[in-house]
C-alpha positions in Angstrom: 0.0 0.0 0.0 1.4 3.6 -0.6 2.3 5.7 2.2 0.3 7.8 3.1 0.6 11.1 4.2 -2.1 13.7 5.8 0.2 16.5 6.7 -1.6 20.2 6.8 0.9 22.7 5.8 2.9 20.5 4.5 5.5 22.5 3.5 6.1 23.3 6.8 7.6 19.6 8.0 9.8 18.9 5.1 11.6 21.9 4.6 12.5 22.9 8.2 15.9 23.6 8.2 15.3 26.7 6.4 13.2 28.3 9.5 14.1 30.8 11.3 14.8 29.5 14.9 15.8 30.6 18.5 15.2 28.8 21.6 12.0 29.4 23.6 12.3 26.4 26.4 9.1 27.9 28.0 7.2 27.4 24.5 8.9 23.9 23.7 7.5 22.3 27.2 4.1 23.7 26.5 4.5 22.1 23.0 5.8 19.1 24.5 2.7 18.6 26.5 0.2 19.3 23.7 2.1 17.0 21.4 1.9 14.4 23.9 -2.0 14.9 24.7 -2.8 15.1 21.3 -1.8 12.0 20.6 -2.9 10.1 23.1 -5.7 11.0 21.4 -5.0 9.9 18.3 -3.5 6.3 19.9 -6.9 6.0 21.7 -8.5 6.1 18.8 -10.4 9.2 19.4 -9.4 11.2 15.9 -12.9 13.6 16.1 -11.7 14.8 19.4 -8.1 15.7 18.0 -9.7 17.3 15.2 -11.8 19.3 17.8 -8.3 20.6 19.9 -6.3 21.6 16.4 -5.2 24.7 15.8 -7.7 26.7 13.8 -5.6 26.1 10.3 -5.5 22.5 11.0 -9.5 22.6 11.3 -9.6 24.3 7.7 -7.1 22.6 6.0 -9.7 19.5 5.9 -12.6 18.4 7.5 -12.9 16.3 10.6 -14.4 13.5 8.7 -11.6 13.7 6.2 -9.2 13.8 8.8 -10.5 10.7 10.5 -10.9 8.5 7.1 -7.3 9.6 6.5 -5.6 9.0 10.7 -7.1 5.6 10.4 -5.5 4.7 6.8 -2.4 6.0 8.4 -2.1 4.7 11.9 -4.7 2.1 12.2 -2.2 -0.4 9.9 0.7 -0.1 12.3 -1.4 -1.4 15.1 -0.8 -0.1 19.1 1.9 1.9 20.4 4.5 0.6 22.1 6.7 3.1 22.9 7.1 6.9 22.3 10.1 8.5 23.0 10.9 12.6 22.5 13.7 13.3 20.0 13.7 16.8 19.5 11.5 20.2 20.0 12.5 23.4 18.4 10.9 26.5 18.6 10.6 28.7 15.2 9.4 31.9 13.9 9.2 31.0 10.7 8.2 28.2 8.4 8.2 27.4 5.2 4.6 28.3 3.8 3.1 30.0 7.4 2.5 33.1 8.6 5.4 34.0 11.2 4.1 32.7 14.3 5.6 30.9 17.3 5.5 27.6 16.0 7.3 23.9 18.0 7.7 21.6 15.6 7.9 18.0 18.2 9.7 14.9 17.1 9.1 11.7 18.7 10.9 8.0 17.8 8.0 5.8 18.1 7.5 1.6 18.2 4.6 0.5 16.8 3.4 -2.9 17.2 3.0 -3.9 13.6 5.4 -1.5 11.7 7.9 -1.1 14.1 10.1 2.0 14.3 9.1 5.7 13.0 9.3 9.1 13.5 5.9 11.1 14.3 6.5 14.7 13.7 3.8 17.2 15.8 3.8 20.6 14.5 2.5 23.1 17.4 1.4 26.9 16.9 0.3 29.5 19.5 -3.0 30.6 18.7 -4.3 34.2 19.3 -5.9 32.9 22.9 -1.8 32.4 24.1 -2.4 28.8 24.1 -0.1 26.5 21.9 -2.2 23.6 20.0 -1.6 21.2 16.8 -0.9 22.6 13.4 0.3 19.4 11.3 1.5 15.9 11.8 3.3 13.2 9.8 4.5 9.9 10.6 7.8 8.5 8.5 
């Protein structure tokens, strides 16, 4: 089966090392956090609810029917979590196709119980209420 990919802004996760970047540990916990909720979301199966907490871009970048036809396609194949392990969080100003923001883009070396090892990349933005919340994901 191809890969498949539901990544909103898209641009934004493959062409990072062009972003402008400083450090912000304050921001990269919080992002940390709301990576890490989000999905446990996602691993409980719950993909409406994830929908519901995105960031306001992620909401109209596709619908939350679309995005549950297309979190199931990707994740449901590769069967339950077994472990989750942060790699990196970097804060950025700037990324490729965004508005400048305060984005975290979250890295995380995951196990899963059918397709083994992979990278799950959480892309966090501060929203106009101050609170940081899901922009984009993609699993490698």
């Amino acid at each position: 089966m191809k890969k498949l990919l539901f990544v909103l802004l898209a641009s934004t996760i493959f062409s990072l090392s062009a972003c402008s970047s400083s450090a912000n540990p304050d921001a990269e916990r919080a992002a940390v956090a709301v990576a890490v909720d989000w999905l446990e979301l996602i691993d409980g199966g719950m993909y409406a609810e994830s929908w519901e907490v995105a960031a306001e871009k992620f909401k109209m970048d596709g619908s939350r029917k679309k995005w549950g036809t297309t979190i199931r396609l990707i994740r449901d194949p590769r069967g339950k979590i077994l472990t989750r392990e942060l790699q990196t969080a970097n804060y950025k100003t700037r990324l490729p196709g965004a508005a400048q923001g305060q984005y975290v883009v979250v890295k995380f070396d995951t196990v899963f119980e059918k397709k083994g090892s992979s990278v799950e990349t959480v892309v966090t933005v501060m929203d106009s209420s101050g609170r940081m919340r899901v922009t984009g994901y993609q699993l490698d």
